[in-house]
C-alpha positions as CSV (number, residue, x, y, z in Angstrom):
1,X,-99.3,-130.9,25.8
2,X,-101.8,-129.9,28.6
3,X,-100.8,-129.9,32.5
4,X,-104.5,-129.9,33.4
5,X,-105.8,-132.8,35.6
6,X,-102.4,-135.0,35.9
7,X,-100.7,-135.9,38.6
8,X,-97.5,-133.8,38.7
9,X,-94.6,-135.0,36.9
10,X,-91.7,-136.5,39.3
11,X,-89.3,-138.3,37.8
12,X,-87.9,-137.8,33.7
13,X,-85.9,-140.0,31.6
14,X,-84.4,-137.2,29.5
15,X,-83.4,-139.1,25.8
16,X,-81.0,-136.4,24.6
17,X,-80.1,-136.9,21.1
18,X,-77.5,-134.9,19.4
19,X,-78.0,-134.7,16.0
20,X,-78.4,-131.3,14.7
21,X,-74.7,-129.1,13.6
22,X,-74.5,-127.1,16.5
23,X,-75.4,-129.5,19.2
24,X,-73.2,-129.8,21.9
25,X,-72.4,-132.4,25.4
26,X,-72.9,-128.8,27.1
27,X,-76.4,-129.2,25.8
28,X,-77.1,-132.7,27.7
29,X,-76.1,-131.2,30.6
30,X,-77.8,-127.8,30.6
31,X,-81.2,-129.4,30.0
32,X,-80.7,-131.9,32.8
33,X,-79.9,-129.0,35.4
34,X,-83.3,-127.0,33.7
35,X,-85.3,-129.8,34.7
36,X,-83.5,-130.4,37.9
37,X,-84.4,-126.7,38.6
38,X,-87.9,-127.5,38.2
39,X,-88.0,-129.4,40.7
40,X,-87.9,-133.0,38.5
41,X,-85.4,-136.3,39.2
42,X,-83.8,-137.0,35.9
43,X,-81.8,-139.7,34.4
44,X,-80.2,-138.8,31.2
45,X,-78.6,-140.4,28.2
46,X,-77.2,-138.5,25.9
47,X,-76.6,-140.0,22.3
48,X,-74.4,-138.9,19.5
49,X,-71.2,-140.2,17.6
50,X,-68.0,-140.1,20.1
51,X,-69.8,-138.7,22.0
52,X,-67.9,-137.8,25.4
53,X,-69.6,-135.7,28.7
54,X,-66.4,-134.9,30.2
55,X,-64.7,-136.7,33.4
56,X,-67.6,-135.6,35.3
57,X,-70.6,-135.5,33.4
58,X,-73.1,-135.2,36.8
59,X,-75.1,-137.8,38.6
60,X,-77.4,-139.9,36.5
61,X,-75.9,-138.9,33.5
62,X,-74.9,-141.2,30.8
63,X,-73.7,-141.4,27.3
64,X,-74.1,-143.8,24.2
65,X,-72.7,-144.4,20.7
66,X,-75.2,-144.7,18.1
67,X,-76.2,-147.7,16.7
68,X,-78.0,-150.8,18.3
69,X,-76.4,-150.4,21.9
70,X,-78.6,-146.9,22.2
71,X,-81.5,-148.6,21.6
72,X,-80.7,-150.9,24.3
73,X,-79.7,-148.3,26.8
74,X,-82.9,-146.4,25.9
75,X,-84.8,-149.7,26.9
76,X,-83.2,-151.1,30.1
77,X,-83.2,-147.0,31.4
78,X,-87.0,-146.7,30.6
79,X,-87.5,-150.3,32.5
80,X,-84.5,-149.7,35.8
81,X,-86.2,-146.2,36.3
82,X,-90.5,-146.3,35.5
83,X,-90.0,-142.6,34.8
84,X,-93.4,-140.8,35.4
85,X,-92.4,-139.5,31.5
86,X,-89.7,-139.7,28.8
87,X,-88.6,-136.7,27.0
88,X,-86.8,-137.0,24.0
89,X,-84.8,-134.0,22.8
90,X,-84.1,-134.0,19.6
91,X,-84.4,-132.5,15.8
92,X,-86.3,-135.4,14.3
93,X,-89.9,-135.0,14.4
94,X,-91.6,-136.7,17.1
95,X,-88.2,-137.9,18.3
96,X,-87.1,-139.9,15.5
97,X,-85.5,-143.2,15.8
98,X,-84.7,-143.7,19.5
99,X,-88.0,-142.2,20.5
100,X,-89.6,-145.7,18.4
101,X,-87.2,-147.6,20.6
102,X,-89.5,-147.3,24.0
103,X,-91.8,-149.4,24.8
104,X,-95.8,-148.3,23.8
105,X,-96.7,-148.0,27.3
106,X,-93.9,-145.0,28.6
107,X,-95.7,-142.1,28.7
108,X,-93.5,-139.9,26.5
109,X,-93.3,-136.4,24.8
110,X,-90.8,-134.8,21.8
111,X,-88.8,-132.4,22.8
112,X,-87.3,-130.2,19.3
113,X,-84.0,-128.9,19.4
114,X,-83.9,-127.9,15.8
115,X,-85.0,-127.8,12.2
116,X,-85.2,-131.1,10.1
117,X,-82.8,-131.6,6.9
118,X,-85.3,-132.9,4.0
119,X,-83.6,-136.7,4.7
120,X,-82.2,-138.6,7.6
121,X,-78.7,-139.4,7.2
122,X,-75.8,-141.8,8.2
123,X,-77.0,-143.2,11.8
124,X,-80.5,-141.7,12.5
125,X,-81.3,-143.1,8.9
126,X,-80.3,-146.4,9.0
127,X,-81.2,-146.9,12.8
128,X,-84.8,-145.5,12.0
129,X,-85.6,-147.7,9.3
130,X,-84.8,-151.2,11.4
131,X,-87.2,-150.0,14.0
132,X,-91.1,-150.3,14.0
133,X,-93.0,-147.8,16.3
134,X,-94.6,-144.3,17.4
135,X,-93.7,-140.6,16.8
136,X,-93.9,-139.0,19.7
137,X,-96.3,-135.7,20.6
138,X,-94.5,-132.3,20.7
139,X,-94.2,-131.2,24.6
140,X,-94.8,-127.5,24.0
141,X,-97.8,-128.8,21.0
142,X,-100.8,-126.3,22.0
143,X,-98.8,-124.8,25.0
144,X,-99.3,-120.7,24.9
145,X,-95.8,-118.8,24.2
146,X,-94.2,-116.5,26.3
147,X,-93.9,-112.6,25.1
148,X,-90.8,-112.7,22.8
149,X,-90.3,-116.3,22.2
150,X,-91.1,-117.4,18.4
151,X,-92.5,-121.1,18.6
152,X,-89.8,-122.7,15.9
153,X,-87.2,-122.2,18.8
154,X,-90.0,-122.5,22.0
155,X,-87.4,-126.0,22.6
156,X,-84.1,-123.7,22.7
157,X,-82.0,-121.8,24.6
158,X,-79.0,-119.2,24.0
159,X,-77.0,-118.4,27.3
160,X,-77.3,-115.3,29.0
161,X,-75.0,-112.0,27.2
162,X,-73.7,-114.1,25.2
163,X,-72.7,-111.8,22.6
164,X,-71.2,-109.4,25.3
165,X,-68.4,-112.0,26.7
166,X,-65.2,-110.9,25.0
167,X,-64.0,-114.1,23.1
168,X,-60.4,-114.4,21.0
169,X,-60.9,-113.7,17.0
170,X,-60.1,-116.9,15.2
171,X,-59.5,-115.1,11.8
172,X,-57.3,-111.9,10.9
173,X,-60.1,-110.1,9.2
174,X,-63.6,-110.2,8.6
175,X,-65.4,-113.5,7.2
176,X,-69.1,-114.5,5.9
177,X,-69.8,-118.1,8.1
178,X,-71.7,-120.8,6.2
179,X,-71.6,-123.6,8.7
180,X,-73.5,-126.0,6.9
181,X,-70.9,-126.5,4.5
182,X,-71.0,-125.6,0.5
183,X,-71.7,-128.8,-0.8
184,X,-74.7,-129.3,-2.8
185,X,-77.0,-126.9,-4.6
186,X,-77.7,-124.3,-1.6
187,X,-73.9,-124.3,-1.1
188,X,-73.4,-123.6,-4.5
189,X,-75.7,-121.0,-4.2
190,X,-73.6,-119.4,-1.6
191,X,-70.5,-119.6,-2.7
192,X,-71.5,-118.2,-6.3
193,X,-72.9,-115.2,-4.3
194,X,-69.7,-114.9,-2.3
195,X,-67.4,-114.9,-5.3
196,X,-69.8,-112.3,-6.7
197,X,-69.7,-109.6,-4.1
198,X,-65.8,-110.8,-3.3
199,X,-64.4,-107.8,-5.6
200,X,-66.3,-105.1,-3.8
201,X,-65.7,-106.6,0.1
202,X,-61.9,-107.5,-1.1
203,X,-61.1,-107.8,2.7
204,X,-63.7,-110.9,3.3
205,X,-63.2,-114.3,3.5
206,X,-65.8,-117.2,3.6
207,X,-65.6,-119.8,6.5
208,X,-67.6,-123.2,6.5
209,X,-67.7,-125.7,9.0
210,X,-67.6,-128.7,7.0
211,X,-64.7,-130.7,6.4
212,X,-62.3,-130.4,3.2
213,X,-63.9,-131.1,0.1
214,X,-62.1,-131.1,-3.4
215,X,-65.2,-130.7,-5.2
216,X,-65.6,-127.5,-3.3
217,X,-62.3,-126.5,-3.6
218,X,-62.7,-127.0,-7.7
219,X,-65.6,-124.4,-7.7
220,X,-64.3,-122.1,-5.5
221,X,-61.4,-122.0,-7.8
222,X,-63.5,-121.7,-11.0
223,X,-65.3,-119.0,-9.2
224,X,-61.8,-117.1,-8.5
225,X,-62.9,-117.5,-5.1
226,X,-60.1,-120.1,-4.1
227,X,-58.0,-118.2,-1.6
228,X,-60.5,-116.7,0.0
229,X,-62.9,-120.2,1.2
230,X,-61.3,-122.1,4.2
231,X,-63.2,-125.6,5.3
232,X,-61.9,-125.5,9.2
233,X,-64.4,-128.3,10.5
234,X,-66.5,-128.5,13.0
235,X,-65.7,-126.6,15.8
236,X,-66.4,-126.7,19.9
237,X,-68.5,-124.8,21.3
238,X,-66.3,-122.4,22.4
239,X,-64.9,-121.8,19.0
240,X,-68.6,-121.4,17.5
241,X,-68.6,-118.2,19.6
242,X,-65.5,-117.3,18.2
243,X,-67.0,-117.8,14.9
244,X,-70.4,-116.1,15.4
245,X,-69.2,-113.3,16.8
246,X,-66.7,-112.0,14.2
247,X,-69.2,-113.1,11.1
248,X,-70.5,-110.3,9.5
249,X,-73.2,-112.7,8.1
250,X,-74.1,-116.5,8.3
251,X,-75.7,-118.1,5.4
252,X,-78.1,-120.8,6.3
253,X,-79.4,-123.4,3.3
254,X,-81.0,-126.2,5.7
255,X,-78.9,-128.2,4.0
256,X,-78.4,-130.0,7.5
257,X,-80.1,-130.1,10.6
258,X,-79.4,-127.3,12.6
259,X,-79.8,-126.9,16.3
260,X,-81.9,-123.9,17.4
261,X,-79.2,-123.5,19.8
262,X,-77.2,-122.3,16.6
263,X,-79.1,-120.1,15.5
264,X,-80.0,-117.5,19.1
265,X,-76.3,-118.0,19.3
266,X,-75.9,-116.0,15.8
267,X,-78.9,-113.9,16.6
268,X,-77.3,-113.2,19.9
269,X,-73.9,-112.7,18.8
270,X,-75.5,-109.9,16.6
271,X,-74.8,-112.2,13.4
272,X,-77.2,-111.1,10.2
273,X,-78.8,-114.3,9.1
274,X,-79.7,-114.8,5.5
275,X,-81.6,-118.1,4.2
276,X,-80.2,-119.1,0.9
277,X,-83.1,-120.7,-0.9
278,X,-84.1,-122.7,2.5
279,X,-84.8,-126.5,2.0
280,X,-88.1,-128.0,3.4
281,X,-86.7,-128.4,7.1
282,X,-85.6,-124.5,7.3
283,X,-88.5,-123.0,5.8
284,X,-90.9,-122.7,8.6
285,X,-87.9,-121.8,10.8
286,X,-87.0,-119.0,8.2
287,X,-90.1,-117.4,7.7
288,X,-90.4,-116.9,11.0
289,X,-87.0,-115.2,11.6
290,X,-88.0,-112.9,8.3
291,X,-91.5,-111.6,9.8
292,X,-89.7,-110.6,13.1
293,X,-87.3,-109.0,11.5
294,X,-84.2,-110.4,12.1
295,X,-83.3,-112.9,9.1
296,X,-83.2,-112.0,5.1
297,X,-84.2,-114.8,3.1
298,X,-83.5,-114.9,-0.9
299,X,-84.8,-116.6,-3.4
300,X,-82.5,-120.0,-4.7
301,X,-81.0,-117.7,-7.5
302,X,-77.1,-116.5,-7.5
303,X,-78.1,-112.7,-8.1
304,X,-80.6,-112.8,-5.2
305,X,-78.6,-114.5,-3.5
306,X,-75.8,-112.0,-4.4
307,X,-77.8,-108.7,-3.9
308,X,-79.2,-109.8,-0.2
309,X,-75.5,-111.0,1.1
310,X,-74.0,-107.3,0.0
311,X,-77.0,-105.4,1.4
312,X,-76.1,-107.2,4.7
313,X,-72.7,-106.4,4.4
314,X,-73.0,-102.6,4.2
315,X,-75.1,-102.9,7.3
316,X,-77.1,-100.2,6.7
317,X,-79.8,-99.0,9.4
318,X,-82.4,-101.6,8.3
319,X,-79.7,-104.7,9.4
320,X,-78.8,-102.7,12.4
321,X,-82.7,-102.9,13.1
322,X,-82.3,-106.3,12.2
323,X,-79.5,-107.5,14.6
324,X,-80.9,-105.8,17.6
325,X,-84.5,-107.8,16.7
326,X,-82.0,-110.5,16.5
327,X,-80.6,-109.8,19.8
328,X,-83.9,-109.1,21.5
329,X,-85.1,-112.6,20.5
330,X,-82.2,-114.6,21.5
331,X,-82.6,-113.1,25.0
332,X,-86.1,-114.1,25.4
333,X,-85.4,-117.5,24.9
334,X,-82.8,-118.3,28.2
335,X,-82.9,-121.0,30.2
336,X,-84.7,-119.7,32.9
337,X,-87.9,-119.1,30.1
338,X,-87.4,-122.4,28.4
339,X,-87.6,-123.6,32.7
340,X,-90.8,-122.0,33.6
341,X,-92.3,-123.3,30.5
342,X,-91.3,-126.7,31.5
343,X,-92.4,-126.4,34.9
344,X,-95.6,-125.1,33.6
345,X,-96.2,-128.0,30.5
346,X,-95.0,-130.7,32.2
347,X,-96.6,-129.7,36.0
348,X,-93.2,-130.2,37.7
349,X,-93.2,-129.9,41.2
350,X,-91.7,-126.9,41.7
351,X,-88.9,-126.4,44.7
352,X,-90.3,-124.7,47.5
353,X,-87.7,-121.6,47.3
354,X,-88.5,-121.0,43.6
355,X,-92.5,-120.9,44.3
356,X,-91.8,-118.8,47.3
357,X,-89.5,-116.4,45.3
């Protein structure tokens, strides 16, 4: 998207969508203050399944439920406000199903939060497929990068030290994090490599977001793995940095989308990533973190799998390398560089006392 020759941008409808593991209210909220920083009015609606903003979720915030009533909200926002543009935030390319839900005439950009699964699922599949209209442009599409920021996470943003607050442990001991879950053949994948390097790393245990599954608990079992795999669910955000920052490792399969927010956490938490045999929608995304540096990714074969998980656990000088690249690129994606590229993509009009500063 190119700034050049348009009147600057005044007012936003910001179309937050979370649906991507990892996505968070907090996320609604910190995008609405970035573009409030910028200088922009913004109405928000943030949409996700019980989906709750707190007793105070801030002026010209709301929230939705999927289903048909989002699509509605979407609508009577876009025609109370005549926003000057719609963003919608969200993993689905070109904004998925809500972003089909404005009217042809909105001026409106997609704003990605993270990398695609291979299908829509549950809510975002259904509601897509009784809806007839546009995919929306990328916002940053053809926008130059900043020094540092990779363009797979150009629509993210990690807090500031993130991985230097102090945070309570949430295990006794040291655990390997797959937060997509081990269901299906990338979780397979994972857990067979787990079980495999189990005897050596006898101290480890392998955590997974996902809710209890029996069929995971029968391979885990089969795998003599039983005792040592705990399904805790999904966690809040403030558990996640719990999580990330006592992981030796977290294995990624793109089984499910996953919000770049996620993933700097990890990075910045100083959490090895490895890509298990990445599906479609992690590919790009893991590529990318491989050719910086900072992410292993193995082929979809147990003794790959296997060999890459126990070179990251000995954490030899080529994964410290790793996690500091890791580190480094977390911290170049904040929210005041995902702000000034905002200001810049979109031609916000920028407060006085920042373009003085």
């Amino acid at each position: 998207m190119a700034s050049e020759g348009r009147a600057p941008v005044r007012t936003v409808l910001l179309l937050d969508v979370l649906d991507a593991l990892g996505a968070d209210p907090i996320d609604v909220r910190e995008r609405v203050e970035i573009l409030r920083a910028g200088g922009a009015q913004v109405t928000a609606l943030g949409v996700g399944p019980g989906l709750d903003l707190g007793p105070k979720p801030g002026r010209g915030i709301h929230a939705s439920a999927p289903g048909p009533g989002a699509v509605e909200a979407v609508r009577s926002l876009a025609a109370e406000f005549h926003p000057d543009l719609v963003l919608v935030a969200s993993a689905a390319r070109g904004g998925g199903a809500l972003a089909r839900a404005l009217p042809a005439s909105v001026p409106a950009f997609w704003w990605p939060t993270g990398t695609e699964s291979t299908a829509a699922s549950g809510w975002l599949g259904a509601l897509a497929r009784t809806l007839q209209g546009r995919a929306l442009p990328e916002v940053f599409g053809g926008a130059p990068h900043a020094e540092g920021m990779m363009a797979e996470l150009a629509g993210s943003q990690v807090e500031a030290l993130w991985g230097r607050r102090p945070v309570l442990p949430l295990w006794d001991g040291d655990i390997v994090l797959a937060p997509e879950g081990l269901a299906g053949p990338g979780g397979a994948l994972a857990l067979s490599a787990f079980a495999a390097v189990s005897g050596e790393w006898s101290g480890m245990d392998l955590v997974t977001w996902s809710h209890p599954r029996e069929s995971v608990e029968k391979l885990a079992r089969g795998l003599g793995a039983g005792a040592r795999v705990h399904q805790v669910g999904p966690p809040t955000r403030m558990a996640e940095r719990a999580w990330c920052s006592q992981a030796r490792a977290v294995l990624l399969t793109g089984a499910a989308r996953l919000s770049g927010g996620l993933v700097l956490r990890a990075l910045g938490s100083g959490c090895p990533i490895l890509c298990v045999g990445p599906g479609a929608g992690l590919a790009p995304l893991a590529q990318a973190l491989a050719a910086r540096g900072c992410a292993t990714v193995a082929a979809p074969e147990a003794g790959a799998v296997a060999a890459a998980l126990s070179r990251i656990l000995e954490c030899g000088p080529e994964v410290k390398q790793g996690i500091q690249r890791g580190r480094d690129l977390a911290a170049a994606h904040d929210g005041a560089a995902l702000g000034e590229r905002l200001v810049t993509v979109l031609a916000l009009p920028r407060p006085r006392s920042a373009a003085a500063a």
